[in-house]
C-alpha positions in Angstrom: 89.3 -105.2 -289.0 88.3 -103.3 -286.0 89.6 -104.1 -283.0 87.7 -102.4 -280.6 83.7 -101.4 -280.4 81.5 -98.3 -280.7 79.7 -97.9 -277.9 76.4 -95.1 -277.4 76.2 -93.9 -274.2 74.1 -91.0 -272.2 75.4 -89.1 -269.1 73.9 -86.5 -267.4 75.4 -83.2 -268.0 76.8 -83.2 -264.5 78.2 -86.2 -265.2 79.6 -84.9 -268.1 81.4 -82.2 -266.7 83.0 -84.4 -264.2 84.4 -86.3 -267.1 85.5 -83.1 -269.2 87.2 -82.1 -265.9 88.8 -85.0 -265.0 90.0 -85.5 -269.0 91.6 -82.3 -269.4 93.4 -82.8 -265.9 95.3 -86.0 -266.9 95.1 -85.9 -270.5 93.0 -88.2 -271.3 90.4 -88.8 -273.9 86.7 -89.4 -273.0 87.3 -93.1 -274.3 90.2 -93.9 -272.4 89.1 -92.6 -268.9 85.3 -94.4 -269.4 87.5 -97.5 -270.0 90.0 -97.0 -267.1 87.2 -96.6 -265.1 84.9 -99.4 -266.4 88.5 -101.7 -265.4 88.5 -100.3 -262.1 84.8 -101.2 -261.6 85.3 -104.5 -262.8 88.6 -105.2 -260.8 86.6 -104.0 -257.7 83.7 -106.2 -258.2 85.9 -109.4 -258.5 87.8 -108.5 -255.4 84.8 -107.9 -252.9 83.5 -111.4 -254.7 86.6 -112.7 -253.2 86.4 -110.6 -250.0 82.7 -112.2 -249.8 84.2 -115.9 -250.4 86.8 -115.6 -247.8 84.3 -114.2 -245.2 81.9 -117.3 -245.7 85.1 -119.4 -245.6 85.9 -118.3 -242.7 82.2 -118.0 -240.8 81.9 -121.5 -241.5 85.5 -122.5 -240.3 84.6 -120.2 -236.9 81.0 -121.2 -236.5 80.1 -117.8 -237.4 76.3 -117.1 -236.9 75.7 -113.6 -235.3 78.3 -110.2 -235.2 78.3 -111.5 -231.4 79.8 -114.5 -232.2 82.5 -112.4 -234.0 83.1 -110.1 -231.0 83.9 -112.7 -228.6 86.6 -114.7 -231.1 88.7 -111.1 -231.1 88.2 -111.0 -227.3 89.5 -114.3 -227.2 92.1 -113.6 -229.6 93.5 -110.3 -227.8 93.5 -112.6 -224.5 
């Protein structure tokens, strides 16, 4: 049984040469830099959805309503 999935996909040929660059550099197939990359992405996303969480978090705890209101909590702060 197969344990991974065969996936079409179409680049642009610029695109495509940025892969065959990038491939031949670190040795790396086509398949494992697309998925290395498709990790990254994913990893990225989930940590700006956290960044995002933790700024409401915190604009709520502050009373956070305009980028003024942020300005004068770090003058206070540096105070």
């Amino acid at each position: 049984m197969r344990k991974t999935e065969i996936l079409t996909l179409s680049l642009p040929p610029r695109l495509l040469e940025e892969i065959e660059k990038v491939t031949n550099k670190e040795n790396l197939t086509r398949s494992e830099l697309i998925r290395e990359a498709l990790r990254f992405y994913l990893k990225e996303k989930e940590r700006w959805k956290q960044i995002r969480k933790w700024g409401e978090i915190t604009k709520k705890r502050f009373s956070i309503k305009k980028e003024e209101d942020i300005e004068k909590i770090v003058d206070q702060i540096r105070r």
